[in-house]
C-alpha positions as CSV (number, residue, x, y, z in Angstrom):
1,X,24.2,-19.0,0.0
2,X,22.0,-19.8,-2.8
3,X,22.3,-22.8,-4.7
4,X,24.1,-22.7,-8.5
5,X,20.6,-22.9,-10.5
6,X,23.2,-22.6,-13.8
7,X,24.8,-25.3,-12.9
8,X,21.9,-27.4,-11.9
9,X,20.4,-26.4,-15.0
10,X,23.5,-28.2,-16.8
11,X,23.1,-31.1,-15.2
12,X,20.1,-32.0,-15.7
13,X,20.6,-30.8,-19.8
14,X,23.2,-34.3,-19.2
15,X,21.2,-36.4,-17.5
16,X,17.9,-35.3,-18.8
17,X,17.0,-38.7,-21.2
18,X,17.7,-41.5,-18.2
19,X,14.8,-42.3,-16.8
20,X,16.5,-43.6,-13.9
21,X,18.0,-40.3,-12.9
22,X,15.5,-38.1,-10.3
23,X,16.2,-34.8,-8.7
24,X,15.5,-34.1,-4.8
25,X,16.5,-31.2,-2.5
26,X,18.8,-32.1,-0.2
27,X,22.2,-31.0,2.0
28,X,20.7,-27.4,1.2
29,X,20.9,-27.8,-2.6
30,X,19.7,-30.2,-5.2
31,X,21.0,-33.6,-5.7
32,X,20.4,-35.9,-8.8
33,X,19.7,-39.2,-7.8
34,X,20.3,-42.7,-10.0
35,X,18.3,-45.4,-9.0
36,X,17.7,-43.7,-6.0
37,X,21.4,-43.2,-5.0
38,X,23.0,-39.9,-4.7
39,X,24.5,-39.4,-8.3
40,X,25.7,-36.1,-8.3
41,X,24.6,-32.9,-6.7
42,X,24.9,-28.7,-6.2
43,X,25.7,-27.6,-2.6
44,X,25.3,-24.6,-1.4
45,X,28.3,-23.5,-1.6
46,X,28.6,-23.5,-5.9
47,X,30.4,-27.0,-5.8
48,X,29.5,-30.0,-7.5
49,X,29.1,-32.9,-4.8
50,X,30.3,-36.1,-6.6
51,X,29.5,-40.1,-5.3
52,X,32.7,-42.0,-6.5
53,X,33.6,-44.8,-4.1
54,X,36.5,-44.3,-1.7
55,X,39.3,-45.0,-3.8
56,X,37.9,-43.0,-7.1
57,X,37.9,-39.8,-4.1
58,X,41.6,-40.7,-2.8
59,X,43.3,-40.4,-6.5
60,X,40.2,-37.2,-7.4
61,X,41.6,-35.1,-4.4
62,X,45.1,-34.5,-5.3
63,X,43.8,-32.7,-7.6
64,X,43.4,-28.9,-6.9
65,X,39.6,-27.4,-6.5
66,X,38.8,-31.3,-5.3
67,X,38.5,-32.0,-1.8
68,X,36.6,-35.1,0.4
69,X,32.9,-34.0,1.0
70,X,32.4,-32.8,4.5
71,X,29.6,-32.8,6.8
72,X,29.7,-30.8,10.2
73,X,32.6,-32.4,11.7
74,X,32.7,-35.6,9.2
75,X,34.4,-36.2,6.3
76,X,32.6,-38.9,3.6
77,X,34.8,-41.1,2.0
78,X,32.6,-41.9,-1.1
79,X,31.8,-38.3,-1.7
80,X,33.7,-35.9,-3.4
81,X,33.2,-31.9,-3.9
82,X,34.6,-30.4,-6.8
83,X,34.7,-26.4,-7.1
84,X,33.5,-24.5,-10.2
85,X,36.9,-24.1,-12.2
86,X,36.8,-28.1,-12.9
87,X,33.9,-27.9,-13.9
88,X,33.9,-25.0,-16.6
89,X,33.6,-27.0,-20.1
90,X,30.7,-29.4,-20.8
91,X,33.3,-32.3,-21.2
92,X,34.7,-31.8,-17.2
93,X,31.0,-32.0,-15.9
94,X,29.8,-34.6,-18.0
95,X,33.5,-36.9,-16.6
96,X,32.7,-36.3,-13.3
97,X,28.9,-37.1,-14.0
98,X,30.1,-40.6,-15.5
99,X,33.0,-41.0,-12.6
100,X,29.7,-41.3,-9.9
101,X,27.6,-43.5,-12.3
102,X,30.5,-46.3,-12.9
103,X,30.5,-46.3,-9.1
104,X,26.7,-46.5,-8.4
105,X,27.0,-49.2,-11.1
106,X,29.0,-51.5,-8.5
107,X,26.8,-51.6,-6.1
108,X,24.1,-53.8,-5.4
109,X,20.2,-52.8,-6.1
110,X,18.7,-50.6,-3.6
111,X,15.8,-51.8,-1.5
C-alpha cells in the first residue's frame, strides 16, 4: 500500500517553520521527527502514527478510528495510530500533532 503523500504533504504545511522538526522514511512510510524523536508519522496503511506517552494513548484509544500502534506481534504503548476520519479538518491534525510534541517535551535530551 502506498503511503498518504496528501497527508504527508499536510504535515509538513504544519510543521514546516520548526527547525527542529526532520522528515525520514521509516516503518514503510514517512515519519517526522522532533529533535530526533519520532513526532508524528504516515504508515502505510493511510493512518497517522502518533508518539504520545502511555497514558495520553490509554484515554486517545477509546476513541473510535484510534487504536495502540502495532508492530508484528507487538503493541507500543507510547504510540498511537489514528485513521483518516479523525484526521479530516486542519484543526484534528494539527491536535494530534501538538498531543506528540507536549510528550516529546517531557522527556530528557537525546544523545
Amino acid at each position: 500500500m502506498p503511503v498518504d503523500h496528501e497527508l504527508a504533504r499536510r504535515i509538513r504545511a504544519l510543521v514546516a517553520l520548526d527547525p527542529r522538526v526532520t522528515e525520514k522514511r521509516m516503518f514503510g512510510g514517512i515519519c517526522f521527527l522532533l529533535d530526533g524523536r519520532i513526532l508524528v508519522g504516515v504508515r502505510r496503511n493511510g493512518a497517522l502514527l502518533v508518539q504520545c506517552g502511555a497514558e495520553a494513548a490509554a484515554q486517545a484509544v477509546r476513541r473510535d478510528g484510534v487504536s495502540h500502534m502495532q508492530m508484528g506481534e507487538r503493541t507500543a504503548a507510547n504510540f498511537i495510530d489514528v485513521e483518516g476520519e479523525n484526521l479530516e479538518a486542519e484543526n484534528e491534525l494539527r491536535q494530534w500533532i501538538t498531543l506528540a510534541e507536549r510528550y516529546l517535551m517531557t522527556l530528557p535530551p537525546k544523545d
